[in-house]
ZAMARGU-4260 file (C-alpha; in steps of 0.2 Angstrom, whole numbers, plus 5000, padded with zeros to 4 digits):
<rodrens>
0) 5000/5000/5000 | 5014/5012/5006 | 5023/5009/4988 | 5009/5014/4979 | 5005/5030/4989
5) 5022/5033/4985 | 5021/5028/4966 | 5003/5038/4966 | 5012/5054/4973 | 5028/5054/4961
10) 5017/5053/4945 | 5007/5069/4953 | 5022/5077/4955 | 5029/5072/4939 | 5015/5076/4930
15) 5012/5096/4938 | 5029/5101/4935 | 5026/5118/4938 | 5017/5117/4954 | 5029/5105/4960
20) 5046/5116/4954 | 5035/5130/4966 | 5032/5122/4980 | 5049/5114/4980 | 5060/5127/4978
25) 5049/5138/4989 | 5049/5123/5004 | 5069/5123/5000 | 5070/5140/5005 | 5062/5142/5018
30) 5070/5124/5026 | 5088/5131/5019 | 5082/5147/5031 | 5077/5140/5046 | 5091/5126/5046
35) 5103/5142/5043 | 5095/5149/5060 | 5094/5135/5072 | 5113/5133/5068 | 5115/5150/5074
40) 5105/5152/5089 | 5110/5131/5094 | 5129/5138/5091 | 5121/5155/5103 | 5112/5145/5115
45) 5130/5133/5119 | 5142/5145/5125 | 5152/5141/5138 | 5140/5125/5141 | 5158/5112/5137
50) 5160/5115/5156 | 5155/5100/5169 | 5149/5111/5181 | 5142/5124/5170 | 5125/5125/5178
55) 5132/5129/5194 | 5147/5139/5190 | 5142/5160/5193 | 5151/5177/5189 | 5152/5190/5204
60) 5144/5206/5196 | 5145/5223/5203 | 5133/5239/5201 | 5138/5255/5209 | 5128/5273/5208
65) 5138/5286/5217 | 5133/5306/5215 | 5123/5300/5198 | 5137/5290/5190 | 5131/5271/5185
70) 5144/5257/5184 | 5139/5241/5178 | 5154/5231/5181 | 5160/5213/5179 | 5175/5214/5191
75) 5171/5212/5209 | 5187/5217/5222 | 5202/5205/5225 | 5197/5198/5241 | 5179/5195/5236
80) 5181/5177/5231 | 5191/5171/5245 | 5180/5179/5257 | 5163/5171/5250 | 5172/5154/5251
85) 5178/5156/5267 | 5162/5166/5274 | 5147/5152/5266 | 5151/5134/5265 | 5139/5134/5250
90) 5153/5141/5239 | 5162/5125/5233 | 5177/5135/5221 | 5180/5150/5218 | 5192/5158/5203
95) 5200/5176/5197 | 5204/5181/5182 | 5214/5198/5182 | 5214/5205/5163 | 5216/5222/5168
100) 5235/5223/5165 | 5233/5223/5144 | 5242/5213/5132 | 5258/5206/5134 | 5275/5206/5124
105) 5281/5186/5121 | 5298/5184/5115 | 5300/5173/5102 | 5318/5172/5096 | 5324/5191/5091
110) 5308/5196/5090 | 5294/5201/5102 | 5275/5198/5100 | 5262/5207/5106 | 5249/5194/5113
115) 5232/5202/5118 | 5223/5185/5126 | 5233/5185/5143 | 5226/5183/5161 | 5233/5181/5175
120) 5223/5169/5185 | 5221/5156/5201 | 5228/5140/5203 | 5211/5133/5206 | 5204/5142/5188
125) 5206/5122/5182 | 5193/5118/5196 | 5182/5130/5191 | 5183/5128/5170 | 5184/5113/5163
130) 5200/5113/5151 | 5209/5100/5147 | 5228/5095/5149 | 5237/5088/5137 | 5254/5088/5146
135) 5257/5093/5162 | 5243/5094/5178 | 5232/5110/5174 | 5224/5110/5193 | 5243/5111/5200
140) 5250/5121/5186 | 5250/5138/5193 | 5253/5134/5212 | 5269/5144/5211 | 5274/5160/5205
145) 5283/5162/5187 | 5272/5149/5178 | 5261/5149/5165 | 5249/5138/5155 | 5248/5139/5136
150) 5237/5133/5124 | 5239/5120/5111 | 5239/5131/5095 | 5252/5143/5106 | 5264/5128/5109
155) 5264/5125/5092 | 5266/5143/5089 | 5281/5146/5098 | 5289/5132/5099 | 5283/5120/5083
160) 5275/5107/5095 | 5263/5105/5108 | 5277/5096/5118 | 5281/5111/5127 | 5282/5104/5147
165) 5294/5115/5160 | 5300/5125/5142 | 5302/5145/5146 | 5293/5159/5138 | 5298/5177/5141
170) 5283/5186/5144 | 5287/5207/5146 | 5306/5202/5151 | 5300/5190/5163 | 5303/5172/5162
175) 5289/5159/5164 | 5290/5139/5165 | 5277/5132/5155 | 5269/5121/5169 | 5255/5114/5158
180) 5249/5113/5141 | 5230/5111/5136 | 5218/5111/5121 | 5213/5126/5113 | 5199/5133/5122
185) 5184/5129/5115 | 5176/5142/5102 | 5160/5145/5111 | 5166/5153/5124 | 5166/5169/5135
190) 5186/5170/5135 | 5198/5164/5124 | 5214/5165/5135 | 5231/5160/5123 | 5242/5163/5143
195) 5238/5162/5157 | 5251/5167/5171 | 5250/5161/5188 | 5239/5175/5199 | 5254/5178/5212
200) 5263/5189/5198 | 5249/5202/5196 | 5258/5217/5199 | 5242/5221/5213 | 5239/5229/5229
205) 5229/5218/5235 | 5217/5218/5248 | 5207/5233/5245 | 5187/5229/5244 | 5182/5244/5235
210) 5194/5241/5219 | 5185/5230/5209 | 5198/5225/5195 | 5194/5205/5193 | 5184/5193/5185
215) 5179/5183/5201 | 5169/5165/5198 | 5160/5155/5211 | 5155/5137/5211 | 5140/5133/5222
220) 5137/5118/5228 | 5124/5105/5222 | 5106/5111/5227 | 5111/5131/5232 | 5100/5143/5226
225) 5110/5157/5218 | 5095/5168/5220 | 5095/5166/5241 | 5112/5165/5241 | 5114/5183/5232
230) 5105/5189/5249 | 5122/5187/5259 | 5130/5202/5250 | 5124/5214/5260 | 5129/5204/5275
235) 5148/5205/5264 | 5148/5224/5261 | 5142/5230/5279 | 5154/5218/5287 | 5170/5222/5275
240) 5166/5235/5263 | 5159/5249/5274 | 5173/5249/5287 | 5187/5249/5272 | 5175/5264/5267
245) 5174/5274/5284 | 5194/5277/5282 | 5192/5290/5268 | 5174/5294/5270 | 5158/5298/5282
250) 5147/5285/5281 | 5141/5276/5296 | 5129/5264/5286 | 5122/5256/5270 | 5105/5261/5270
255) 5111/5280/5275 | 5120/5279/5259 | 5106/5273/5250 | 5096/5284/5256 | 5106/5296/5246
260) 5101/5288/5230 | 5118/5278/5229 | 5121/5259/5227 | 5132/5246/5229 | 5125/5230/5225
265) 5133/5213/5219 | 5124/5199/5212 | 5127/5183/5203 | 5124/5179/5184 | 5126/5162/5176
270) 5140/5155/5167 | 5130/5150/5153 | 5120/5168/5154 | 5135/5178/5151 | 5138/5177/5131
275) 5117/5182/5128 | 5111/5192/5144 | 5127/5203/5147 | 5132/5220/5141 | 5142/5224/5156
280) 5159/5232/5156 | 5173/5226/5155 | 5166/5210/5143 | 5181/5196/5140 | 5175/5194/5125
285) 5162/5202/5111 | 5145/5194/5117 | 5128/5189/5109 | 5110/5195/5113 | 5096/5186/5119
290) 5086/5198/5106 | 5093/5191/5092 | 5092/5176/5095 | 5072/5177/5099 | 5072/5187/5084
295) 5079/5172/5072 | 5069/5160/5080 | 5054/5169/5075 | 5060/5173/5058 | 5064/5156/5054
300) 5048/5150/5060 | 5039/5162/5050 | 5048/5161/5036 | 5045/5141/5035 | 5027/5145/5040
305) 5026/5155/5024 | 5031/5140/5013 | 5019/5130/5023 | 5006/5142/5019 | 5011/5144/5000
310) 5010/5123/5000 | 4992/5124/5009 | 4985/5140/4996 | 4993/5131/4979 | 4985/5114/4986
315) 4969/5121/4988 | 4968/5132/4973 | 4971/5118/4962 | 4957/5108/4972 | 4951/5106/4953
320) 4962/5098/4945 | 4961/5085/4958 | 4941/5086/4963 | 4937/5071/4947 | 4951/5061/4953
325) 4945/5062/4970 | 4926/5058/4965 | 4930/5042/4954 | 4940/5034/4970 | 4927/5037/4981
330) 4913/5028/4968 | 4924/5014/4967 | 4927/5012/4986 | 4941/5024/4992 | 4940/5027/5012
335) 4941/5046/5014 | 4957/5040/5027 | 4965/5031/5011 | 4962/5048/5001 | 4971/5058/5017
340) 4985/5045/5019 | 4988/5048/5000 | 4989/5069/4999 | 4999/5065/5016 | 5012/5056/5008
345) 5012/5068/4992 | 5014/5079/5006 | 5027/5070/5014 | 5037/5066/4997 | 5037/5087/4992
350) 5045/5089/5008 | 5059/5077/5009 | 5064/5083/4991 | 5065/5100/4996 | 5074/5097/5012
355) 5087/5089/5001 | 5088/5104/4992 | 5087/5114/5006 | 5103/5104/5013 | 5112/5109/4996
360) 5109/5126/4998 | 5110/5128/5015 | 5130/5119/5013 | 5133/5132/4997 | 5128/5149/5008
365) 5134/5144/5023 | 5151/5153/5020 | 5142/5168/5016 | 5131/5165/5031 | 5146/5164/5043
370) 5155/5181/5035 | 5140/5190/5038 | 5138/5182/5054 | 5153/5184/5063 | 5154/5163/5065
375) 5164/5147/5059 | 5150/5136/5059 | 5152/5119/5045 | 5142/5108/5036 | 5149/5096/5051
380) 5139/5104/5064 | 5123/5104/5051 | 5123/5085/5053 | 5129/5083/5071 | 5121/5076/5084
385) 5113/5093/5090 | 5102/5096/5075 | 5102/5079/5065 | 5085/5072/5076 | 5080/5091/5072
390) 5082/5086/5053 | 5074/5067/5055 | 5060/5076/5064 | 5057/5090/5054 | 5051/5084/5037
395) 5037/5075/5046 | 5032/5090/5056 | 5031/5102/5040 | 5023/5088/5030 | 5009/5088/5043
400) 5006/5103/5044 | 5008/5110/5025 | 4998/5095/5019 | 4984/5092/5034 | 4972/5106/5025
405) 4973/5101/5009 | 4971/5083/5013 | 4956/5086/5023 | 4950/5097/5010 | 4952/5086/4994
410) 4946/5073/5002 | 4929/5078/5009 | 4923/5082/4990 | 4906/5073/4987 | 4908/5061/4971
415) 4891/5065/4964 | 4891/5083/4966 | 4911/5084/4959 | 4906/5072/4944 | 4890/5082/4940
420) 4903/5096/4939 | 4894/5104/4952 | 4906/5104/4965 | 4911/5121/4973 | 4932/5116/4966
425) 4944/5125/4959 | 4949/5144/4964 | 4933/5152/4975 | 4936/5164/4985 | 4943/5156/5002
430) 4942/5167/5019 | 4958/5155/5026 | 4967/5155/5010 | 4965/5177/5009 | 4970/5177/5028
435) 4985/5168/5023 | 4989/5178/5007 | 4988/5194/5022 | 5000/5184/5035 | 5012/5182/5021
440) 5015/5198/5015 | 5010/5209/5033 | 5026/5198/5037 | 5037/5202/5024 | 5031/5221/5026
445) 5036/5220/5044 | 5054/5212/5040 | 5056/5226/5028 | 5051/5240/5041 | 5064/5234/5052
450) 5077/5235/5039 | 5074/5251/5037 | 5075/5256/5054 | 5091/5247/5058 | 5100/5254/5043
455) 5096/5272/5049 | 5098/5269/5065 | 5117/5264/5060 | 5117/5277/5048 | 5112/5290/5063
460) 5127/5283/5072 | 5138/5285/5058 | 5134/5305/5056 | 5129/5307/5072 | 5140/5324/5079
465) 5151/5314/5094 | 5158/5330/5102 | 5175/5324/5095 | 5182/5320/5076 | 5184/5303/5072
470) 5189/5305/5054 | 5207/5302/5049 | 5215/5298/5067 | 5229/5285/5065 | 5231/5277/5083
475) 5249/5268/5084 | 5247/5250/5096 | 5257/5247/5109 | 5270/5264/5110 | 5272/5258/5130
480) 5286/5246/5124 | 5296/5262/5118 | 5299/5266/5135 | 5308/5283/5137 | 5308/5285/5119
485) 5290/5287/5118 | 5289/5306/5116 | 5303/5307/5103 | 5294/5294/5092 | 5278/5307/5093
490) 5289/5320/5087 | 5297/5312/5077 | 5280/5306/5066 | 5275/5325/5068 | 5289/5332/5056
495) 5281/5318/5043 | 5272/5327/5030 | 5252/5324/5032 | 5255/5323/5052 | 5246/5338/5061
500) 5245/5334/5077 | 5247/5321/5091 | 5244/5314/5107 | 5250/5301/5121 | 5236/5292/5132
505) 5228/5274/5134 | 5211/5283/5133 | 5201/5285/5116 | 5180/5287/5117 | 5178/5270/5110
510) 5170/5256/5122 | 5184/5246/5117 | 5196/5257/5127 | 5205/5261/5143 | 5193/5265/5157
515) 5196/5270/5175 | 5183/5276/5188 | 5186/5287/5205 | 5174/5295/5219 | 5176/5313/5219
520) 5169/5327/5230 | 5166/5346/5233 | 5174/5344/5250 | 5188/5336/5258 | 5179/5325/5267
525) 5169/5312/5254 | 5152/5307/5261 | 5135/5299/5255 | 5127/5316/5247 | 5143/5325/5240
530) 5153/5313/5232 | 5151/5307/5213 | 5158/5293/5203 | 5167/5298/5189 | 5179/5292/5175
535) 5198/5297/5177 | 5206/5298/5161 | 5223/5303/5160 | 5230/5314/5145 | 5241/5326/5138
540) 5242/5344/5132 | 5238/5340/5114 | 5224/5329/5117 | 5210/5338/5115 | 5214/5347/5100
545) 5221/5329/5093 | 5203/5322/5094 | 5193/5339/5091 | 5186/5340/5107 | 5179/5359/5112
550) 5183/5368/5129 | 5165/5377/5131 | 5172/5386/5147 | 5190/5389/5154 | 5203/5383/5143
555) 5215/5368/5141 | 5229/5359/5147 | 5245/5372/5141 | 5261/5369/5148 | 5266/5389/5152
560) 5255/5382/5170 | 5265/5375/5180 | 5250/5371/5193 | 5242/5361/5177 | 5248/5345/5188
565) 5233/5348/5201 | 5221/5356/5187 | 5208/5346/5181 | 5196/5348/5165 | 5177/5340/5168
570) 5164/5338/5154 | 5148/5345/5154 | 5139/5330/5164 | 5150/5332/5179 | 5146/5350/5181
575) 5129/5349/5181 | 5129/5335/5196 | 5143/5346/5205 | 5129/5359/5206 | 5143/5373/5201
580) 5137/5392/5195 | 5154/5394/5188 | 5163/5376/5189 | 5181/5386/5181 | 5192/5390/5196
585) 5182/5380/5208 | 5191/5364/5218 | 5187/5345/5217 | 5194/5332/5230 | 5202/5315/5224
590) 5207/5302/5237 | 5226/5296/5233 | 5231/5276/5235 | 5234/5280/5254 | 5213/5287/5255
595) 5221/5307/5257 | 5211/5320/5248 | 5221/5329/5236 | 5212/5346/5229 | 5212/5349/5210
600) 5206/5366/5202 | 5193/5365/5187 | 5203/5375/5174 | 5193/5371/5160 | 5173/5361/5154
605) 5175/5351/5140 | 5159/5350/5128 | 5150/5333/5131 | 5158/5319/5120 | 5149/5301/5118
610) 5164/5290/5125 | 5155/5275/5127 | 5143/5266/5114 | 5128/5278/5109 | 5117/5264/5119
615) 5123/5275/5134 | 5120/5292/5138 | 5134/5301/5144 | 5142/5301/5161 | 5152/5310/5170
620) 5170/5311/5167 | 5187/5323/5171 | 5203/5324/5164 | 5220/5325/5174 | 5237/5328/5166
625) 5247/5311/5167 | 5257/5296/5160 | 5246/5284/5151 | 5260/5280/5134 | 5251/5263/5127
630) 5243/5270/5112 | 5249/5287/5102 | 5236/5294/5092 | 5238/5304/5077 | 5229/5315/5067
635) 5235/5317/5049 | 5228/5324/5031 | 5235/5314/5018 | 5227/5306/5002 | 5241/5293/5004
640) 5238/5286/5018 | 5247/5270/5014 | 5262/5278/5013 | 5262/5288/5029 | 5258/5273/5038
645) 5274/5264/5028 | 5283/5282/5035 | 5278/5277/5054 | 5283/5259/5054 | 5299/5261/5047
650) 5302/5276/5062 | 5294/5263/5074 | 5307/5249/5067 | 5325/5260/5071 | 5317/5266/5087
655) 5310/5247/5094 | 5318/5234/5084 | 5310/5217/5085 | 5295/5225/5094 | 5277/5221/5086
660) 5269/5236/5073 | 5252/5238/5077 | 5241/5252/5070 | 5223/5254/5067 | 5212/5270/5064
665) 5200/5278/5076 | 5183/5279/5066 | 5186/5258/5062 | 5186/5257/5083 | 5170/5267/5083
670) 5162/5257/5068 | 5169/5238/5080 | 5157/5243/5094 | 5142/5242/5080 | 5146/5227/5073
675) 5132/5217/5078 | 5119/5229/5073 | 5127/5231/5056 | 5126/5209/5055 | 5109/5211/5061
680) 5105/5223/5048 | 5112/5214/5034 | 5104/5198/5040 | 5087/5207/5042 | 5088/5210/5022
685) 5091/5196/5019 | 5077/5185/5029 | 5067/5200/5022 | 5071/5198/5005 | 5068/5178/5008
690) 5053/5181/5016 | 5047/5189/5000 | 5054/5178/4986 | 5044/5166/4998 | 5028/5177/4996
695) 5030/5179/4979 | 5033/5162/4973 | 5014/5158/4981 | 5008/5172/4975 | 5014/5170/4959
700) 5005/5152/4959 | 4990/5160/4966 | 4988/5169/4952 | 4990/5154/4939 | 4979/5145/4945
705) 4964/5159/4946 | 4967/5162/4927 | 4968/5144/4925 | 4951/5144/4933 | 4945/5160/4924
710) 4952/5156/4905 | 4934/5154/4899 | 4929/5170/4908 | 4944/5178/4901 | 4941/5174/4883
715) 4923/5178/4884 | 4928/5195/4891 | 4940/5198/4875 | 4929/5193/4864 | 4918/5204/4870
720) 4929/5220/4868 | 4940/5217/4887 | 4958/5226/4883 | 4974/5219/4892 | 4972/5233/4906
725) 4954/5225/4912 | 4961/5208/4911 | 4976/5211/4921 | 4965/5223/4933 | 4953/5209/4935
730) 4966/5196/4940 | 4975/5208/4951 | 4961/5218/4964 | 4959/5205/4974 | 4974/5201/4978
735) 4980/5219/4978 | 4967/5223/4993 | 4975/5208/5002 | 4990/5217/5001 | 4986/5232/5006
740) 4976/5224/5022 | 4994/5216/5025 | 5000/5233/5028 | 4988/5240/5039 | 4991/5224/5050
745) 5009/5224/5048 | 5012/5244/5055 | 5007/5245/5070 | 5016/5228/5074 | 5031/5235/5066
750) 5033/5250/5077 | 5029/5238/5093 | 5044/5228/5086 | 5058/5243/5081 | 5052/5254/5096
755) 5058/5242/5110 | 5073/5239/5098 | 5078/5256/5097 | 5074/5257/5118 | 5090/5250/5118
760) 5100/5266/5113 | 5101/5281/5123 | 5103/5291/5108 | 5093/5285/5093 | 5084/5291/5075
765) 5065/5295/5073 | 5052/5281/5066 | 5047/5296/5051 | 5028/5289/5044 | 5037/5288/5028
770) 5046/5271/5032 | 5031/5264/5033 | 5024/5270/5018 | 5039/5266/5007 | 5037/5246/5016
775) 5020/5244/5010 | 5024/5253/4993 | 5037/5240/4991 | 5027/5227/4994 | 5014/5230/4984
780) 5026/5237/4969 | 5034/5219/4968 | 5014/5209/4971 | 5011/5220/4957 | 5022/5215/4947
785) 5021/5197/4951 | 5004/5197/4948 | 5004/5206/4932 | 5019/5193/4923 | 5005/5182/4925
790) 4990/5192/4921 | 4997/5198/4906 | 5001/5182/4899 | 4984/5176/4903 | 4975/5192/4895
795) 4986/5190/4878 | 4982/5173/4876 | 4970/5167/4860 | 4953/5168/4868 | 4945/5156/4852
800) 4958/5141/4856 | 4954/5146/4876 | 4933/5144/4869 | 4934/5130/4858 | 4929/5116/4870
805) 4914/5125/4872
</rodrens>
């Protein structure tokens, strides 16, 4: 029976070429989509998961609101971990990670590598994480101090094999025995560590509670709540933080310093939450978000519910051409189950063809899938034991459900009626089939709202004004190594033709860069109402005329003032929480590393610049002469910019021979903290686009089979004096109003959608009415156009060889 269902169902095929070719390629795409997006979001959804105790593994996070500055950190202090372990026998493990000190340089031979993916960490980080030895004993590795342990690939790296037990690697003129050597961590995780020095040579002062500098892990045991345990903070801070506090401060409580309106608060997040729920600072690595990856979910469901869809309308439309077949079985004894068992495994057999296809084209796009997705995901993974029941499973599933309705629908004709010619077959108008026709395309007319949106949203971000200039500002990696020659090599690129000016500081107004955070206050004495957290960046003289910032009041750093060393600069946000009539001339407090308050005079307020991403508003933030020689920024005016570059590295060569060249320009760091907007922008267009091929393709069916149904009426009407234009109108109104029902469904569910999205920005473009229009003209332009390839063909054809059964 089941071989000649089967037998039954290819002739069908075979014989409807068309139809099939539609439904097929259509199915294909929309499987080739969704099989494209549960790699993603199954690739998402792992990180950090290859770890045994992952679901009991949890990052200390700190929030801190002083005087109106917000930190949302993901350092906790030095002594936090060793505390919580020794304080709550819940806490099994803890680990640190201290990344804070930058890259390092690793001598290899004559030459010297800058390697940015070092940490130094605990001897019990192998406890914690699940990595891996592959020679040596990770979980002893780092017990003493000068050791390190290297990864595979940077064994083979720097020594040509991964047999690299008790070798030495020279790490910033420090020598380390390589203790242990481990596989390369795996991809999907939150940090991707090539080093990893033993904790006791952090060059630290340890013990301070209120310096929160490292990544801090904890490992509960089996059956704690993290959520009840998260209570015993506050028990941490009153009993160690507040009396560290009261040396440099009045306060005499927590709550008197919340009643304030400040905050100090810790909590615990998830290992396996980090990658999707995180946007803290500072991130080990660039995370996901949970957004995105509900978004694809829902866009590969849609987009395979709008083949299904075209399968159920093209299945039903063509009920005619079926309706005679359908009577005959039944007179000659046909079950109406035997009829649904048949469509079912025509059904079934559409499916499976286009799911091969669908792996094809899946496999040929997945390269260009990854580029624009920022992943390395293979054909490998497709058929892995993760989504390979997901692919057994899924034929059956859209089989079901694409071919249940036009089963049950072809099958409950009455044989009389149907062979009388009676029967109400072919293409009538169908409530579920128009509401489907309207899902489709208020769909596609959604996806293409939020394209819109995102590209001038990214497009507002690229033009916004900054309060700095971010055009042609060469930024030289790394000028720390030159040491005392640091300042010469900046003068020496100044006298290079092209080179206007320049500057020495660590700190640039891209997320990506050095921060720092102090409490400052109005008085000498720091307590819960007149103190603010700030950002302390340290600069030069040439600084702000490097990056075209603007002094708005006072002036700038010069060196004809000798008392510039206790002068400091603030922007506009940090004198309006001082409260100041005239801030210029007026003194600020900072605390030293011994908790003494040293006065600074405001000698100048810069205008507000965006130094975070534009998702943030701006904080507070001062500037304070000082020695901060790791990058050297430059801006220049040169056509060839190739050349000046090829200038610079060979003035960086005679001045640190051997020592890495590392360049990059400002406005690319800007562009870095966008990326994923600008891969969910170009993923959007493309699902959008998909969407409606998708649409079209059904639509496109649609309409062949209402002039297959309407020849007769067609020719009649020409014959009769009808011109093309009446044909094609004829064919197209209905299906025109569909659309344009779409669109009135589709905007208010669009705005929903790209409103919360653009929530996420602190500074953000409008949603002008004319997005909206130019969505819905689209998609009626290409429905119109769709439809009228068809309609015209139908209109021009001979309307006597259309009569002559008649």
């Amino acid at each position: 029976m089941l071989r000649n269902y089967l037998k039954v169902a290819i002739r069908n095929l075979w014989k409807n070429k068309s139809f099939s070719a539609i439904n097929i390629f259509g199915l294909a795409i929309g499987l080739a989509t969704c099989l494209l997006i549960v790699l993603y979001v199954v690739d998402e959804l792992s990180y950090d998961t290859y770890n045994e105790k992952a679901d009991r593994i949890y990052r200390v996070n700190t929030d801190i609101r002083f005087g109106g500055g917000d930190l949302h950190l993901t350092v906790a202090s030095d002594p936090m971990g060793p505390t919580l372990k020794r304080d709550y026998p819940q806490v099994e493990e803890y680990t640190r990670m201290y990344a804070s000190s930058g890259s390092k340089l690793i001598r290899k031979g004559a030459q010297f590598i800058e390697e940015p993916n070092v940490a130094h960490v605990d001897s019990t980080f192998f406890n914690v994480f699940t990595l891996p030895s592959l020679e040596g004993n990770a979980r002893t590795a780092l017990n003493e101090p000068n050791t390190v342990v290297i990864t595979a690939s940077t064994a083979q790296k720097y020594f040509g094999t991964t047999h690299a037990l008790n070798k030495i690697i020279e790490a910033d003129k420090i020598p380390y025995k390589v203790t242990a050597v481990i596989k390369d961590i795996p991809r999907n995780s939150h940090f991707h560590f090539d080093f990893m020095f033993s904790m006791d040579n952090a060059d630290y002062k340890w013990g301070n509670f209120l310096s929160n500098n490292f990544q801090t892990y904890i490992v509960l045991k089996e059956g704690s709540d993290y959520k009840a345990f998260e209570k015993n903070f506050k028990t941490v801070v009153a009993k160690y933080l507040v009396p560290q506090a009261k040396q440099f401060m009045q306060i005499n409580s927590m709550e008197e310093f919340e009643k304030a309106g400040n905050k100090l608060e810790y909590s615990l997040m998830p290992l396996t939450d980090i990658h999707l729920r995180s946007d803290r600072f500072p991130e080990l690595s660039v995370n996901g978000n949970i957004q995105y990856v509900y978004v694809f979910s829902a866009v590969a469901f849609i987009v395979l519910l709008i083949a299904c869809i075209n399968f159920m309308n093209l299945s039903t439309a063509r009920s005619a051409n079926r309706a005679k077949e359908v009577g005959i079985r039944k007179v000659l004894g046909t079950e109406r189950k035997t009829l649904v068992y048949q469509f079912l495994i025509e059904s079934l057999v559409t499916v499976l063809i286009a799911l091969f296809l669908a792996v094809c084209i899946a496999f040929l796009v997945l390269p260009l899938f990854n580029d624009v997705a920022a992943k390395s995901l293979s054909i490998k993974e497709l058929l892995g034991k993760k989504i390979l029941p997901f692919l057994i499973v899924l034929p059956f599933i859209v089989g079901l459900l694409a071919g249940a309705y036009p089963a049950l629908f072809l099958s409950g004709f009455k044989p009389i009626a149907v062979l009388k010619g009676s029967a109400s077959t072919g293409f009538k108008k169908s409530s579920l089939r128009s509401a489907l026709v309207v899902f489709q395309f208020a769909t596609s007319i959604i996806l293409i709202i939020g394209t819109i949106i995102v590209y001038r949203q990214l497009n507002y971000i690229q033009n916004k004004k900054l309060g700095f200039n971010k055009e042609q500002v060469l930024i030289i990696n790394g000028t720390g190594a030159l040491g005392n020659n640091v300042r010469s090599f900046k003068n020496e690129v100044l006298n290079m033709q092209g080179v206007i000016s320049g500057t020495i500081s660590g700190f640039l107004p891209v997320s990506n860069s050095s921060r720092n955070d102090n409490s400052v206050s109005k008085t000498p004495v720091i307590d819960s109402k007149n103190g603010i957290n700030m950002q302390r960046w340290a600069i030069d003289y040439d600084y702000l005329n490097t990056l075209g910032m603007h002094i708005v009041q006072g002036r700038n750093f010069s060196p004809g003032y000798g008392s510039d060393s206790s002068a400091i600069i603030i922007n506009e946000t940090a004198a309006k929480l001082l409260a100041f009539d005239k801030p210029v001339g007026k003194k600020i407090y900072i605390y030293n590393d011994e908790n003494k308050p040293l006065a600074f005079e405001i000698i100048g307020v810069v205008q507000n610049f965006n130094f975070e991403s534009l998702r943030q508003s701006i904080g507070p933030l001062y500037m304070v002469l000082g020695n901060s020689p790791w990058l050297t920024s430059f801006k220049v005016q040169t056509a060839n910019i190739s050349a000046l570059v090829s200038q610079v590295q060979s003035k960086w060569k005679s001045m640190a021979p051997g020592m890495p060249f590392s360049y990059r320009f400002l406005d690319d760091s800007f562009d870095e903290m966008y990326r994923g907007e600008q891969r969910v922008a170009k993923v959007a267009i493309t699902f959008a686009i998909l969407a409606i091929v998708i649409a079209c393709l059904g639509l496109f069916g649609l309409v062949t089979y209402a002039a297959e149904q309407r020849i007769k009426e067609i020719g009649i009407r020409k014959v009769l004096g009808a011109s093309i234009g009446n044909i094609v109108g004829l064919l197209s109104k209905d299906f025109l109003l569909l659309v344009a029902l779409s669109a009135c469904i589709a905007f208010p569910l669009a705005w929903w959608a790209m409103h919360n999205w653009l929530e996420d920005f602190a500074f953000r473009t409008n949603m002008s009415w004319w997005v909206f229009m130019v969505a819905a003209a689209i998609a009626l332009l290409i429905a119109l156009v769709t439809i009228s390839f068809q309609a015209i063909k139908a209109a021009m054809a001979n309307p006597v060889k259309n009569l002559r059964t008649e």
